[in-house]
C-alpha positions as CSV (number, residue, x, y, z in Angstrom):
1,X,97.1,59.8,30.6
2,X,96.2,61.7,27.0
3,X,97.2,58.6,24.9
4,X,96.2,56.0,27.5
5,X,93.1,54.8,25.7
6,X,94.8,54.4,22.7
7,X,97.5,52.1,23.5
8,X,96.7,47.9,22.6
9,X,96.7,45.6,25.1
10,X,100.2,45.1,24.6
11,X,101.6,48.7,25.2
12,X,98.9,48.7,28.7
13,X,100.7,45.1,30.0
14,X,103.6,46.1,29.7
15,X,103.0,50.0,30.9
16,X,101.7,48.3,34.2
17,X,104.5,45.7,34.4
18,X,107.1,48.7,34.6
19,X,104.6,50.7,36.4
20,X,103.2,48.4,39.4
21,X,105.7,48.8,42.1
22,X,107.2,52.4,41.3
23,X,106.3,55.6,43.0
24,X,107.5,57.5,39.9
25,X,104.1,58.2,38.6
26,X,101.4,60.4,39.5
27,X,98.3,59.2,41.7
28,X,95.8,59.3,38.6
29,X,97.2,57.3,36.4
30,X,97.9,54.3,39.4
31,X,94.1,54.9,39.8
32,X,93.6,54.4,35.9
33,X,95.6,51.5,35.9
34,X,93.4,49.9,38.7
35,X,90.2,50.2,36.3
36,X,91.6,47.7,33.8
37,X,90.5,44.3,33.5
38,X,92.0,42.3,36.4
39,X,94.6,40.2,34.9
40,X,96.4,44.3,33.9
41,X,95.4,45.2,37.1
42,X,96.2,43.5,39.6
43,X,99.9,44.1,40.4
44,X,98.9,47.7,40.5
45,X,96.3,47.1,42.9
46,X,98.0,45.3,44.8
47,X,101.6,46.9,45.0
48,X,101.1,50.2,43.7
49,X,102.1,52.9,46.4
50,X,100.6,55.2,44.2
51,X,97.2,54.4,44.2
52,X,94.3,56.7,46.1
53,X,92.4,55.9,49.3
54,X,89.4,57.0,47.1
55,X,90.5,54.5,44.1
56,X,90.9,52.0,46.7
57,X,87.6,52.4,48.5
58,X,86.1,52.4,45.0
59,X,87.6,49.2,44.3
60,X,86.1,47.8,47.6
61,X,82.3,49.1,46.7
62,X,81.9,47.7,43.1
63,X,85.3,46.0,42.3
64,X,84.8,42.2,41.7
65,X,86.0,39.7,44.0
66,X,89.4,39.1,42.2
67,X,90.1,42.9,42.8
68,X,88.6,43.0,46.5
69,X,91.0,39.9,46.9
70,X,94.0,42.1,45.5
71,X,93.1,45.1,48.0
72,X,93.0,42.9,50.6
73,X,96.4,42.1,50.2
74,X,97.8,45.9,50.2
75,X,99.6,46.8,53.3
76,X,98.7,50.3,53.8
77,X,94.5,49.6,54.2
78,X,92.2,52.3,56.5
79,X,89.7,51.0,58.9
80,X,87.0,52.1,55.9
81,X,88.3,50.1,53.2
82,X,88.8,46.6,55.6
83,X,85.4,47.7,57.0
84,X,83.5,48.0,53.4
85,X,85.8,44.9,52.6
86,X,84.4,42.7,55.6
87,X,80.8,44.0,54.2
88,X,80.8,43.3,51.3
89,X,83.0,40.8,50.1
90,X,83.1,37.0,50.1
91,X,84.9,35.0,52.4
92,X,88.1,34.6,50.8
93,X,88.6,38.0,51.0
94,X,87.3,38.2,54.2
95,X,90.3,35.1,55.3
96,X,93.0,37.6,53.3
97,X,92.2,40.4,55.5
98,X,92.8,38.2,58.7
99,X,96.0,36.9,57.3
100,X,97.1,40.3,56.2
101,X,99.1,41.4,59.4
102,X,98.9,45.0,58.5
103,X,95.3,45.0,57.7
104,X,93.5,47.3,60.6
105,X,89.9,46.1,62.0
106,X,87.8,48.4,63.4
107,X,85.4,47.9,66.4
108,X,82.5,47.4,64.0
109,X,85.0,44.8,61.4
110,X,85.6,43.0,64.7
111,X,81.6,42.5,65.7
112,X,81.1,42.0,62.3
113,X,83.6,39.2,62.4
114,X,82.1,37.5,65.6
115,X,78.7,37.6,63.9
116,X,80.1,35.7,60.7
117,X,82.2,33.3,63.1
118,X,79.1,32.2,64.7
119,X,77.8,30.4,61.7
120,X,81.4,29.7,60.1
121,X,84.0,27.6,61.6
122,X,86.5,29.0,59.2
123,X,85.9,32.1,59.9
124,X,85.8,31.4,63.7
125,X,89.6,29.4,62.6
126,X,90.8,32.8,61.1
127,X,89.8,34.8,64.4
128,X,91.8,32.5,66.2
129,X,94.8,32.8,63.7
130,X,94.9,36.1,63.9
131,X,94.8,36.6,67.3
132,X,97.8,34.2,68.0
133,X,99.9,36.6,65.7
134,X,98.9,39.9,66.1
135,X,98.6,41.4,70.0
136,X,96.4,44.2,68.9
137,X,93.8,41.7,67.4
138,X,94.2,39.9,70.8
139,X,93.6,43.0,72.9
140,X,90.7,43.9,71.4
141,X,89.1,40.3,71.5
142,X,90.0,40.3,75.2
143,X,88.7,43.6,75.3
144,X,85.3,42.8,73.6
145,X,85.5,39.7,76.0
146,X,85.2,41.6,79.1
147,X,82.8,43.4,77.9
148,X,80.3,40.2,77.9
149,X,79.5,40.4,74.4
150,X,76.8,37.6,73.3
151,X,78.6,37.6,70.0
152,X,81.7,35.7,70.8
153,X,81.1,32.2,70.2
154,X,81.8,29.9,73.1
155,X,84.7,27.6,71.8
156,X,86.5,31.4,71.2
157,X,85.4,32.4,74.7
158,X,86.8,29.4,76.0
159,X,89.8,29.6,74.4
160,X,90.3,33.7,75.1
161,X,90.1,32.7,78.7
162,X,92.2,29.6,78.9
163,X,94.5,31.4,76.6
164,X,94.4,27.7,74.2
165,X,93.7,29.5,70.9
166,X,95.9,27.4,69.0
167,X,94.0,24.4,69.8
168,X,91.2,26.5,68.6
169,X,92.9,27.0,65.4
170,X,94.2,23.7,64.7
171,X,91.2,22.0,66.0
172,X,89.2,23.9,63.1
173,X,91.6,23.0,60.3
174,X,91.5,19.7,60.7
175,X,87.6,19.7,59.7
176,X,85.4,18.6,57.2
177,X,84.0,21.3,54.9
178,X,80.6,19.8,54.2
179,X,77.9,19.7,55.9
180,X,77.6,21.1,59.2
181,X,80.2,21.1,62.0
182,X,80.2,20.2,65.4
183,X,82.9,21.7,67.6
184,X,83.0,21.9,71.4
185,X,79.0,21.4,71.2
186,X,78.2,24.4,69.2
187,X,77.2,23.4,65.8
188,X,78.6,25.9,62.8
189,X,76.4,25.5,59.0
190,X,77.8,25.5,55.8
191,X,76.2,29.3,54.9
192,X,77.6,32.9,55.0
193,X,76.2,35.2,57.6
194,X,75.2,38.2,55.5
195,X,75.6,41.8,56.7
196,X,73.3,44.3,55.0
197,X,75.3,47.4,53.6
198,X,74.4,50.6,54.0
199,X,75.7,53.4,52.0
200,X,79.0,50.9,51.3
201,X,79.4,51.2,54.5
202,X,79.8,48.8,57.7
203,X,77.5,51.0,59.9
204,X,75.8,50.4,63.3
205,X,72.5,50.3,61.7
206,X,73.9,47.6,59.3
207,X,75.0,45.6,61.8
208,X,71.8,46.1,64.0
209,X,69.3,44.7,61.0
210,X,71.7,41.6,61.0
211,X,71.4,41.4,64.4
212,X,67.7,41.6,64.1
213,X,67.0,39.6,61.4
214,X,69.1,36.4,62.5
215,X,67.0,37.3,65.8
216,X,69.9,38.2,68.0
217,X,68.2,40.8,70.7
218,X,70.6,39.7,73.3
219,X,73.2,40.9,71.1
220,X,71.6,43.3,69.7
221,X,70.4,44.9,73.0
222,X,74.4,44.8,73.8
223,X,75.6,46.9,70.7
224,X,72.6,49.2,71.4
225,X,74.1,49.6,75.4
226,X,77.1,50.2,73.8
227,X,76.6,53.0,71.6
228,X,74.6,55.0,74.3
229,X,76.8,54.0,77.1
230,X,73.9,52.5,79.4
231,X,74.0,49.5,80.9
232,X,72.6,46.5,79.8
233,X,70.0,46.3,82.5
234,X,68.4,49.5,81.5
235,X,68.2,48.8,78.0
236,X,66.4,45.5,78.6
237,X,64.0,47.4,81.1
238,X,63.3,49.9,78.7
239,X,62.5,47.9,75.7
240,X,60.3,45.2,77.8
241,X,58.4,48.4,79.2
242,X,55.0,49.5,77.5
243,X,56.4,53.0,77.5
244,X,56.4,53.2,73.9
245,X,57.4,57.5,74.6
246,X,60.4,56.1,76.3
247,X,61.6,53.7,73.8
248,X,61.3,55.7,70.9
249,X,63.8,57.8,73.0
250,X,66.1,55.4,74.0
251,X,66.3,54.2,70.2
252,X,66.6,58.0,68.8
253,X,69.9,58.3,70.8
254,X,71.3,55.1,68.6
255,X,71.1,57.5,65.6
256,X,69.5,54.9,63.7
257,X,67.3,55.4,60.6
258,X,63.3,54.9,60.4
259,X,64.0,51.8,58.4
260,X,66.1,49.8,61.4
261,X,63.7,51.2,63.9
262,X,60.7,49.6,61.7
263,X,63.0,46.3,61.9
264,X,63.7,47.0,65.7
265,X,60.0,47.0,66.7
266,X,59.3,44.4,64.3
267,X,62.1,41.9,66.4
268,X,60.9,43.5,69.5
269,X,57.6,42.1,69.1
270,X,58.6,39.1,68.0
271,X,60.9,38.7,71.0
272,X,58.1,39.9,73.8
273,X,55.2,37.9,71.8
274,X,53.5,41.0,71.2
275,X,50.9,42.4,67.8
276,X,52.4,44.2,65.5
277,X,49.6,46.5,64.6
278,X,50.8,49.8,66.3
279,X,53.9,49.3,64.0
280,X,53.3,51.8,61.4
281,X,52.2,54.9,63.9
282,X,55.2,54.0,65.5
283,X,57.7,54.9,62.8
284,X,55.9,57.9,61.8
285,X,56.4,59.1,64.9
286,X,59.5,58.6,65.2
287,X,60.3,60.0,61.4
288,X,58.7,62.9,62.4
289,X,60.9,63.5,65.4
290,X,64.0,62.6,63.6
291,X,63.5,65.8,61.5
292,X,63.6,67.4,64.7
293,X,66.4,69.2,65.8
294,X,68.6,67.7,68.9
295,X,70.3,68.6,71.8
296,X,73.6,66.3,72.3
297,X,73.1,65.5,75.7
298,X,76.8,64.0,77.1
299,X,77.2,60.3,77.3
300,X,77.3,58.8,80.8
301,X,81.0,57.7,81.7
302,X,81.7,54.1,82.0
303,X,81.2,52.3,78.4
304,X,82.8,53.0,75.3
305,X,80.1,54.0,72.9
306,X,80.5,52.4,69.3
307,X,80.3,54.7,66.8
């Protein structure tokens, strides 16, 4: 590590060519290896046993694409780093981590999944992929299935329940990758669904502002039912109500920031044709009681809440 900075280019290639795959070296220097340009790097990120969840969650947050690619590869991934991955990565990447066996998906890298699978047939392809290989995957698409979840596009619904994925998948290879796409009468476009990152993060707010900004309240109003464990019903009650008191406190039990909540009301309005003026009061208020300390009042049984 002292003379690192001094050796050529020559000394480093060959230093990570003996180094890559061994477990003989310390954590630090695997890490230091991982910071060099990508064509030294990238059979250390990739293989090295050595290297740091923290290196490796770096690497996801401001890596490039070649080393997010690389990560995406490793077999020994946390649901942080395949989360931040999903987030913030292209697609390829995205593809690697649903080919990568090993590669754990949280709850949130699996909604984030559906929402990206609604616009992209590949993506929607990968889903099915994965699901016809891996039984975890399955169970939790089954699991999200049951739950109703507006995210899951209908050729996947279909194909969850008539247990045809392979169809599914073979079906999507087979198409054209211009222009949009057609399948089962749900029409898929050529662009990426974007999630918005927060904190390098997949978070719920993250996920929400997608939600609202691709104007998803149905889905939206799901996740929301999920994380406070209410049912759908008297979410959808609430939020049509003019009870602005009991909103606000529906919304504060979400956890979510005064930035979302400004983006909440803003779809809200949009969804029940209403004026945006009271707006601004709206998220001063509830600012001012998010500096306010709460009680954790216990979660109703029933629903999983997403965290």
């Amino acid at each position: 590590m002292s003379v690192f900075d001094q050796l050529d280019r020559a000394a480093r290639y060959e230093l990570v060519v003996r180094l890559a795959k061994t477990d003989r070296i310390i954590s630090d220097l695997a890490d230091r290896l991982a910071q060099e340009d990508y064509e030294l790097s990238e059979p250390v990120i990739e293989c090295s046993p050595m290297i740091s969840q923290v290196a490796l969650m770096t690497l996801a947050q401001k890596g490039g694409n070649d080393k997010r690619l690389s990560v995406a590869r490793r077999t020994d991934l946390n649901e942080e780093v395949t989360d931040t991955l999903i987030a913030r990565s292209s697609r390829d990447v995205v593809h690697a981590l649903l080919n990568n066996i090993r590669a754990p998906f949280s709850v949130k890298g699996t909604l984030a999944l559906l929402i990206f699978a609604n616009t992209e047939a590949e993506v929607l392809a990968g889903i099915a992929k994965r699901a016809l290989k891996d039984e975890d995957f399955l169970e939790t698409q089954m699991l999200v299935l049951e739950t109703n979840c507006p995210l899951i596009p209908a050729p996947l619904k279909r194909a969850l329940e008539s247990g045809d994925l392979e169809r599914l998948a073979m079906t999507i290879e087979d198409l054209q990758r211009e222009g949009d796409i057609e399948l089962d009468g749900m029409h898929y476009s050529r662009h990426e669904a974007s999630i918005q990152i927060a904190n390098g993060e997949l978070s719920f707010d993250a996920i929400l502002r997608t939600l609202f900004e691709q104007s998803r309240m149905d889905a939206a109003i799901w996740l929301i039912s999920r994380k406070i464990s209410l049912a759908d019903e008297v979410v959808v009650d609430t939020l049509k109500s003019d009870a602005d008191g009991a909103i606000m406190r529906l919304m504060l039990q979400t956890g979510i920031d005064e930035k979302t909540y400004r983006d909440f009301l803003k779809s809200r309005c949009e969804w029940l044709d209403r004026s945006t003026r009271s707006i601004p009061e709206l998220v001063m208020r509830y600012k001012s009681e998010l500096k306010k300390p709460r009680q954790t009042a216990s979660a109703p049984q029933g629903k999983k809440a997403i965290n």
